[in-house]
N, C-alpha and C positions, 0 to 999 in steps of 0.2 A: 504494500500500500504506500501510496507515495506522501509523502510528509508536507503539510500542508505550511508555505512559510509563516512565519510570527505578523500579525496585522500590521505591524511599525517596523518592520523589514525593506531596507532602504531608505528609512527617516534619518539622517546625520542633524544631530542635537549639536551646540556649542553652549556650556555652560558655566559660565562667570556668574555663579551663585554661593555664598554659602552659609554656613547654620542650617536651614531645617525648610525652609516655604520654598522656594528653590529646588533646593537638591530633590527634597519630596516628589516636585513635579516630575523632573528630572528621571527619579527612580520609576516612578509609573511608566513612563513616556520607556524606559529599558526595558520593564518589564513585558512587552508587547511586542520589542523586538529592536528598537532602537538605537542606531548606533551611538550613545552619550560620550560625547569628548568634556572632559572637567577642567578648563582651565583656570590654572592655580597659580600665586605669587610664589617665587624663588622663595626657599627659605622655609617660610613656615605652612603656607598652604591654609587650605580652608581653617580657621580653628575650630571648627568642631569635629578636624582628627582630634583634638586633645582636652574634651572635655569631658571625657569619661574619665577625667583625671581628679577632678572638682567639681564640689555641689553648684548647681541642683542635682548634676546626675549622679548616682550609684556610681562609687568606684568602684571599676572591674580592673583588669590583665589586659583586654580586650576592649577595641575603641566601637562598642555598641551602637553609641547614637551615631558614629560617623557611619558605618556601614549598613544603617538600618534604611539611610537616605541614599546610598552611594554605592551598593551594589549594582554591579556587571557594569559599572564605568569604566575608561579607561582615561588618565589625567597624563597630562602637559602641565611641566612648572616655566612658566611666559611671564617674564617682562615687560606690563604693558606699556611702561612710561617711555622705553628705547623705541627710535627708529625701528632696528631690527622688527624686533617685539612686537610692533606694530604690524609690521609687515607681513609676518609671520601668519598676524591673529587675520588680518583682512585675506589671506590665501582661503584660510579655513571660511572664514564667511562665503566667499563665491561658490564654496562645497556648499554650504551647510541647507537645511530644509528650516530649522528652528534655533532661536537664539534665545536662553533664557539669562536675565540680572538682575539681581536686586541692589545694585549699587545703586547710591544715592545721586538724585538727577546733575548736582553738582559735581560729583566725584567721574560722572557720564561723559558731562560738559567736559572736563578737565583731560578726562582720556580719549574724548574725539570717540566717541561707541556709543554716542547715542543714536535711536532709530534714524534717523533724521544725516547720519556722520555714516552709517552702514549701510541701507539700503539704495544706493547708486550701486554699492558693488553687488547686488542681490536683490533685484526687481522681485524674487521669490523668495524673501525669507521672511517668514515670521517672526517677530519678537516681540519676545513676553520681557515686561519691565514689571516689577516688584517693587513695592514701596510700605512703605511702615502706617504713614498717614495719607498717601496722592501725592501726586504729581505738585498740587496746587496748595497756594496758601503757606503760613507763616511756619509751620510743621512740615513743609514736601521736604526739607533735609535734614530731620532730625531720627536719630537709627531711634527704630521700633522693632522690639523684642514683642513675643504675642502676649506674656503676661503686661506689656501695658499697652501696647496699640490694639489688641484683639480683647485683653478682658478687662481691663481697665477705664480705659479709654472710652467703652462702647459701651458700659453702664452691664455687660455680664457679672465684674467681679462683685459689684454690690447687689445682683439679684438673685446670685443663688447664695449668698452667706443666711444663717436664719436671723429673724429679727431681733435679737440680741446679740448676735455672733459680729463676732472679728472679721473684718475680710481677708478669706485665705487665697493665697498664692494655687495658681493650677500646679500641674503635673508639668516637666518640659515639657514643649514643644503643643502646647494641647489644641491652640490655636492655629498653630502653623500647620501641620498636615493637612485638616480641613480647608485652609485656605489654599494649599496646592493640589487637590481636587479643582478650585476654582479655576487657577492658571491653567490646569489641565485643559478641564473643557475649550477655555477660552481658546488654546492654542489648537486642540480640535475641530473647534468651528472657523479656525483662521484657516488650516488648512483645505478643510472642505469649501471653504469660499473660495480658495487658491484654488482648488480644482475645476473651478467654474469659470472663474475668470483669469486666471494666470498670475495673478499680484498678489504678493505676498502684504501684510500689514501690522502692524501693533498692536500688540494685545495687552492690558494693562489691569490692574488690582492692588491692589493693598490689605493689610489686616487690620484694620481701622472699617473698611468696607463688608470683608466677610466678617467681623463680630459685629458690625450693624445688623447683616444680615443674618446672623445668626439671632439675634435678641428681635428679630422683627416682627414676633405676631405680635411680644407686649409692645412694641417700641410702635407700632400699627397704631396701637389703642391710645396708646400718649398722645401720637400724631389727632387724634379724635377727638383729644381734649377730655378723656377719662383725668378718674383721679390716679395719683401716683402708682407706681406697682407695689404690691403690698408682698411682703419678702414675708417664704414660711415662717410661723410659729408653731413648730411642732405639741404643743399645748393648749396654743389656741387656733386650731387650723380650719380652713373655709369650707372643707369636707374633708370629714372622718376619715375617708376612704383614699385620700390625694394626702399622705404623712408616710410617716414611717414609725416603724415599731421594734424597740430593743425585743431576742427571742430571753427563752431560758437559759441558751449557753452564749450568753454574748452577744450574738450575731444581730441584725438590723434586716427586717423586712420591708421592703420601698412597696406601697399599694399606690396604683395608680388606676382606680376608677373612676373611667370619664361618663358613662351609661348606667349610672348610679341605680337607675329608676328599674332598669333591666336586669341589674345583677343584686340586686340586695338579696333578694330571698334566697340566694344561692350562696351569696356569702355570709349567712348568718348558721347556714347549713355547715359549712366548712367550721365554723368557727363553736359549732353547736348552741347556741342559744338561741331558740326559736322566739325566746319571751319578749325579746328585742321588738319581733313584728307586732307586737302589740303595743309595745309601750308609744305612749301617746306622744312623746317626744321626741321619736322615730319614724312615726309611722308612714307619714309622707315626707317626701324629698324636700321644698320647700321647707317644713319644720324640723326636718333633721339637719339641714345645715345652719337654723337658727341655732341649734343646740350639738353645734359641733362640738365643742370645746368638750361638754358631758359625753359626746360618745367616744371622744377620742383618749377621754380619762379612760371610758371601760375597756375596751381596744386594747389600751397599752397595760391594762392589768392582766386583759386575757392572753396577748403575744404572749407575756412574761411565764405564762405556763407551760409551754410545751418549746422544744428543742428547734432551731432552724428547717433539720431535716425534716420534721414532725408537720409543721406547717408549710414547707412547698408542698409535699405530698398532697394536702388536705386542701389549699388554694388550687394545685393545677386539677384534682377530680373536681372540681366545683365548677372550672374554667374561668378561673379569677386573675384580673391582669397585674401581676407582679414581678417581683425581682427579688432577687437576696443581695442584698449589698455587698459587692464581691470586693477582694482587694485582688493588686495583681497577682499575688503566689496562686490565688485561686481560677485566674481567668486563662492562664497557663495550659491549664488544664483539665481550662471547661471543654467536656468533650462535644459540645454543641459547636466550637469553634475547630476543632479540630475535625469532625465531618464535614467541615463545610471549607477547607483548605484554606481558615483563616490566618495558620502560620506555616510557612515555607520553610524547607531544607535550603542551607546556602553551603555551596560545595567551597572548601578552603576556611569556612569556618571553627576553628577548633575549638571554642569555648561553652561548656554548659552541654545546651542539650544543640549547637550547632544550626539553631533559628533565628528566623525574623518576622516581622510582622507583613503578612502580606497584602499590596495595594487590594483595595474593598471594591471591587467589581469584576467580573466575569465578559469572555463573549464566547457565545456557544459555539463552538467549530473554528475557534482562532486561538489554541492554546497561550500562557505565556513561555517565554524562557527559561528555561533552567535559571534559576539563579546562582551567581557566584559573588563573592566578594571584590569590592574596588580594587583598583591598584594604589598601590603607595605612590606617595607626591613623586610627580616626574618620572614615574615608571614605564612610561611609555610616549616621553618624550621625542625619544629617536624614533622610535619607530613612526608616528605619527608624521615627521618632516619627512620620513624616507615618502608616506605617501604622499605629502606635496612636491617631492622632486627634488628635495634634498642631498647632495655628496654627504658621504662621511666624512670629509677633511672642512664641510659646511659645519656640520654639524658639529663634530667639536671644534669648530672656533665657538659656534654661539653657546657651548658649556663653560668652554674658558673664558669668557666673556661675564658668565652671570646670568647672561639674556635667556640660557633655558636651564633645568637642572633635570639630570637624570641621564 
């Protein structure tokens, strides 16, 4: 049977990204079939090769967050500020299909790569520009991390803290992956427009935009002239049934019923107190979220009896919509993720169990790629000039030089 090739099979990526919103795209855009070129600064390269070294992330042996973005790349250490270097980098562009950066639009300015600087040599190229807050305005050059341009900034981190709580810092990166899904698409429908018309064009985002649109059904309402967003109290919540509940052993049960009216008699089954449907304080929906705060006393007395395990059992026969609040040792090894190929084998990874987190979409009859691990900074620098036509006596001048490393 003959092997059907990868859907991004002859897409040549050029990537001056890095941290996480970038490279993220970057990694999809491989996973598909893509050939990603990573270009990197002499010397030290993306820094998030090295921040599996220092919190926020978990120190490992093993540079995790860099490879989790940066698998089956292959990187160039370029000099963009030298003639050379430049020269170098504008070959690749008359190659390339897509150009991803997130440098900042000054920093663009300054290295002559902005869209505007590169597509004379490349009537077809796509490029995606990154930015923390837009292009526009008193913030277009100020660096943006996604804990403050995506949860910060956009009114997230203050509406999931509860109404007494502190505001907590996310997870890395929590913002940024989602928002390179964005760039993704984005550079997907630039090329599908490419194929129609022949011109390639700019595709642009930020994460100031995706945590707008992430907050946008309350942020909708605001827009409406509601009153404020009113942040959980787990004590005094708007329905019983939309809280959470400590179990017997610890653990935290998230209930989210939004069909209250449909599921009550089924969840009071599960929970066994029938007496509930009668109490008059219950009885209808309307009155029962007058008297939230009273049912969600009883709620968190009756979680309190029985074991985590005890009530999924007893929620999923009832067909009640929930979660158990998982932490990550446990999501590792949810087997619901692991039937459905949500973490990958990456071949050359030697640490742990030798995974990654796999890009979250599928296309039926277009396999992805085997995964493999990035190359180290400049590891396939030579190789890379050999394909624009480079000698090797070129080539090592421009290592002796600085202008590339590897």
């Amino acid at each position: 049977m003959t092997q059907t090739p990868a859907v991004l099979s002859g897409i040549k990526v050029l990537e001056i990204a890095t941290f996480v919103f970038g490279p993220g795209c970057g990694a999809v855009l491989s996973d598909f079939g893509a050939n990603v070129i990573k270009v990197e600064s002499p010397g030290l390269g993306d820094p998030l090769r090295h921040a599996h070294k220092a919190p926020p992330f978990m120190k490992c042996d093993f540079a995790y967050p860099w490879q989790q973005d940066n698998r089956n790349k292959r990187s160039i250490a370029l000099d963009l500020k030298t003639d050379a270097g430049r020269e170098i980098l504008l070959k690749l562009v008359r190659e390339a299909d897509v150009l991803i950066t997130n440098f900042p639009p000054n920093v663009l300015a300054r290295l002559n790569i902005r869209y505007e600087d590169l597509a004379p040599e490349n009537e077809r190229l796509v490029y995606g520009q990154i930015t923390g807050y837009g292009e526009k305005g008193d913030d277009a050059n100020t660096p943006g991390f996604d804990g403050n341009a995506y949860w910060a900034r956009t009114g997230l981190m203050d509406a999931v803290r509860t109404a007494e709580g502190e505001p907590a810092m996310p997870a890395p990166a929590m913002g940024d992956h989602p928002s390179a899904m964005t760039m993704y698409a984005g550079i997907m429908t630039a090329l599908f427009n490419r194929e129609r018309t022949g011109q390639g064009s700019k595709v642009s985002t930020s994460l100031m935009a995706n945590g707008l649109w992430a907050a946008s059904s309350a942020l909708s309402g605001i827009l409406c002239g509601t009153k404020p967003y009113r942040r959980l109290n787990p004590e005094k919540p708007g329905s019983a049934l939309v809280n959470y509940y400590r179990t017997q052993d610890q653990r935290w049960i998230s209930l989210i019923v939004i069909q209250e009216e449909k599921h009550w008699p089924n969840f009071i089954k599960a929970i066994e107190r029938p007496d509930l449907a009668t109490d008059p304080r219950f009885a209808e929906l309307a009155i029962r979220f007058k008297h939230a705060k009273e049912l969600g006393a009883i709620l968190s007395d009756i979680f309190s009896t029985r074991s985590c395990e005890e009530w999924r059992e007893r929620l999923r026969e009832q067909k009640i919509t929930f979660s158990v609040v998982a932490t990550f040792e446990d999501v590792i090894d949810d087997a619901q993720a692991h039937d459905n190929d949500m973490f990958i084998n990456v071949e050359g990874h030697n640490q742990g169990r030798g995974q990654a987190v796999n890009s979250p979409f599928w296309i039926e009859g277009s396999d992805k790629v085997a995964a493999h691990v990035g190359s180290e900074l400049g590891a396939d620098s030579a190789a890379i000039l050999r394909e624009l036509g480079y000698g090797e006596s070129d080539i090592q001048g421009l290592n002796e030089q600085g202008i590339i490393e590897g």
